[in-house]
C-alpha positions in Angstrom: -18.2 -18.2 -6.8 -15.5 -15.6 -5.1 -15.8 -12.5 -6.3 -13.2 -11.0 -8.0 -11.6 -7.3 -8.1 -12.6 -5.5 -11.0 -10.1 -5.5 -13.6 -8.7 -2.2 -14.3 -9.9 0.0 -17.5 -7.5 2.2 -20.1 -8.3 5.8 -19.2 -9.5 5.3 -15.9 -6.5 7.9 -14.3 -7.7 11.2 -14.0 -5.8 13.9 -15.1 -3.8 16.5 -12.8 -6.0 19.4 -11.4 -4.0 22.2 -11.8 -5.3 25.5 -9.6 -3.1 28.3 -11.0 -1.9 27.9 -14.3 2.0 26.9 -14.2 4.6 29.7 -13.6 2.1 32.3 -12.4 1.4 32.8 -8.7 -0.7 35.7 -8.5 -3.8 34.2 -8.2 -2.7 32.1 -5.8 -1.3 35.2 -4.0 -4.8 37.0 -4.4 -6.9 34.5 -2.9 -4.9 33.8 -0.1 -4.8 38.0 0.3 -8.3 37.9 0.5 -8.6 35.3 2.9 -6.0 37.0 5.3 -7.2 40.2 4.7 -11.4 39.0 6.2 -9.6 37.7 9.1 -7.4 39.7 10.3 -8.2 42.6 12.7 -6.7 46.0 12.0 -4.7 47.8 14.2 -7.1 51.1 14.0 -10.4 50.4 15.1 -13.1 50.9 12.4 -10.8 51.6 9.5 -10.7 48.4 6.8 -7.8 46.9 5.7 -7.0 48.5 2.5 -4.0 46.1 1.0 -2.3 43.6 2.5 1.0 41.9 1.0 1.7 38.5 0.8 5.1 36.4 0.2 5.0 32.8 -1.3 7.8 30.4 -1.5 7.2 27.1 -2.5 8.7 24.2 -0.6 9.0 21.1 -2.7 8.9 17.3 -0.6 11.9 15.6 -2.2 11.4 12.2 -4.2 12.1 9.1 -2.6 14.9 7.6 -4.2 14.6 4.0 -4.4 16.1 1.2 -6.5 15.8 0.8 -10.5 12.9 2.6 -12.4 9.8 1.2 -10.8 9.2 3.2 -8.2 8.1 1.6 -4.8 5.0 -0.1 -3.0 4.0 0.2 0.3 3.8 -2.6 2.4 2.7 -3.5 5.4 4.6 -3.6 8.3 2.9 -5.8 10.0 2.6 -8.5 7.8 6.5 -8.2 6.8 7.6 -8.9 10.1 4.4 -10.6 12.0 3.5 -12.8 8.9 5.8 -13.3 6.3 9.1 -13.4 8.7 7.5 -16.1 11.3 6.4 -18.1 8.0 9.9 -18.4 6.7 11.2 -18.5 10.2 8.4 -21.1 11.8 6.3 -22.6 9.6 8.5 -24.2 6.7 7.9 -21.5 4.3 9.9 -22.2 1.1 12.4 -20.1 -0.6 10.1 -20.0 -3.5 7.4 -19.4 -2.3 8.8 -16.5 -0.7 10.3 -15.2 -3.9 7.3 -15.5 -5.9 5.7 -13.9 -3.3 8.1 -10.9 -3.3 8.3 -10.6 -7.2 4.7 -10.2 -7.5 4.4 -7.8 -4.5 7.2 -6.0 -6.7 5.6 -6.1 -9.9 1.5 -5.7 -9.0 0.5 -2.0 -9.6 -2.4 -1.2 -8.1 -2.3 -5.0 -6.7 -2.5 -6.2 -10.6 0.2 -7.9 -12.7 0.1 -9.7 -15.6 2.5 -13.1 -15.4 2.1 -16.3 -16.8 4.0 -19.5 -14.4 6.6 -19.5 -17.4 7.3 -16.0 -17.2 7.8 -15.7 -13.0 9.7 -19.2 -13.2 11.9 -17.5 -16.2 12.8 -14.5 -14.0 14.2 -16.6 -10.9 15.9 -19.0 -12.6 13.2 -22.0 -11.3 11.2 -24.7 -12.6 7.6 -23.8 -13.8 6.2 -26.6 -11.6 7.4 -25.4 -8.3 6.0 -21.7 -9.1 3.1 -23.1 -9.8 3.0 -25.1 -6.7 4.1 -21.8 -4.9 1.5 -19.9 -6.5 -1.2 -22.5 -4.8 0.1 -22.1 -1.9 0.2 -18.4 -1.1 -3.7 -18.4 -2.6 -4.2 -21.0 0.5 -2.8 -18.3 2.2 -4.7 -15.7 0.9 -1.7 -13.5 -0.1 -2.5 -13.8 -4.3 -5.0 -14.5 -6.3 -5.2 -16.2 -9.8 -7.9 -14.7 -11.7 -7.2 -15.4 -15.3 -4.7 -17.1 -17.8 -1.6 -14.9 -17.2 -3.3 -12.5 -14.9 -2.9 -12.6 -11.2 -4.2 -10.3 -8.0 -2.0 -9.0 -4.9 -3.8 -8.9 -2.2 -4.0 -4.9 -1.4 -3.8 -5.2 2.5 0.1 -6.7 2.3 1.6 -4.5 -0.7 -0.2 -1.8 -3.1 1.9 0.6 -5.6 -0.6 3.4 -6.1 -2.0 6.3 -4.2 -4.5 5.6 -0.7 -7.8 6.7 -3.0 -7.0 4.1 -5.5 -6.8 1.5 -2.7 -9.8 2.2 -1.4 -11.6 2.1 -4.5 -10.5 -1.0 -5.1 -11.1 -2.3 -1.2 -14.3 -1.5 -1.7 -15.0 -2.8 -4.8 -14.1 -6.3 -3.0 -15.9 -6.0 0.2 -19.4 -7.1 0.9 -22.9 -5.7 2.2 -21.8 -5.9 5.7 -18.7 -4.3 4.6 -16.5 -7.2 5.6 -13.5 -8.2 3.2 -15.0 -12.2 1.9 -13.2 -14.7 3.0 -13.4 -16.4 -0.4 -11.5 -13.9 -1.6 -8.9 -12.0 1.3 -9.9 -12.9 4.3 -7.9 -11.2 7.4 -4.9 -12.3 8.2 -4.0 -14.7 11.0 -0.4 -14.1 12.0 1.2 -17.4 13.6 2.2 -16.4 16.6 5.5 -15.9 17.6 7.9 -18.2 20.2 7.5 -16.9 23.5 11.0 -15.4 24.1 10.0 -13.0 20.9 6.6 -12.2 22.8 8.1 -11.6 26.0 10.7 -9.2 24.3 7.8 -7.3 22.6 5.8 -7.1 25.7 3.4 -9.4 24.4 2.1 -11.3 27.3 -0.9 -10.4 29.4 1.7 -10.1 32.6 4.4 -8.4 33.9 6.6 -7.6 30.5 9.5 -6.5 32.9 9.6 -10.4 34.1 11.7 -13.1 31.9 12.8 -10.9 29.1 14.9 -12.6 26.4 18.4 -11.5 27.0 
């Protein structure tokens, strides 16, 4: 029997670590004295350092601003344009399967969404049966997994909304002695490869790249 992620548990976030307490800096500002203070080297030989002052201003990364109200996944780059492109392109991947793909990519956090067939086929305006074809498809493909009634996996090494730590948590949760990912569940990924005038462009082949580029 595959084995299956581990489904996730109320209260299993961990709370903020805070290090100084909200709108007070001084310990911050002490510590890092100290630590300046044991490694610098006075100007006067054998006299100590006595005080040493220290400025703090607090640069702050700004959000990403994406979208509606979800917030984002990352996705891999790879597999959007060495995978899922050359299946829609290539290999007569269907319009719905690559929007059922999408809306559960979209959806998942930390690779987990709850969605019964009525429900996806509801939201894009489709018939149940071909979402449920769809969805048999891209398990072939080892893109999604149906675990339950209503419940359904995203594999974590395409798309994953939630920090690296999480992902790795669950990663290994899924992986095997050897630490292999089993293939009865997400096995690696084998890209079609792409038509030779996209290979050549890319520098793909093992000869010279600067030879029959596509124009």
């Amino acid at each position: 029997m595959p084995r299956q992620p581990k489904r996730p548990t109320a209260g299993r976030g961990k709370g903020p670590v805070v290090a100084v307490p909200p709108g007070d800096d001084s310990a911050f500002r002490e510590t890092l004295s100290s630590r300046l203070g044991k490694g610098v080297t006075p100007p006067t030989r054998n006299r100590p350092v006595q005080q040493m002052d220290v400025s703090v201003r607090y640069t702050y990364r700004a959000p990403h601003n994406m979208y509606g109200r979800s917030g984002y996944s990352v996705v891999s780059n790879d597999f959007l344009s060495d995978v899922l492109a050359v299946l829609i392109a290539q290999h007569g991947m269907s319009p719905i399967q690559s929007a059922v793909l999408l809306w559960c990519i979209g959806r998942q956090r930390e690779g987990w969404l709850k969605a019964t067939h009525k429900k996806i086929a509801e939201k894009l305006g489709v018939e149940r049966s071909n979402v449920t074809r769809a969805i048999g498809r891209l398990e072939e493909w080892h893109m999604i997994q149906r675990v339950d009634t209503g419940l359904i996996f995203v594999n974590p090494m395409l798309g994953f909304e939630g920090n690296g730590d999480r992902q790795r948590e669950i990663l290994d949760a899924l992986r095997d002695a050897d630490g292999k990912l089993p293939e009865e569940v997400f096995p690696a990924l084998n890209a079609p490869r792409p038509p030779r005038s996209v290979q050549l462009e890319l520098g793909a082949d093992d000869g010279d790249h600067t030879k029959g580029r596509a124009s």
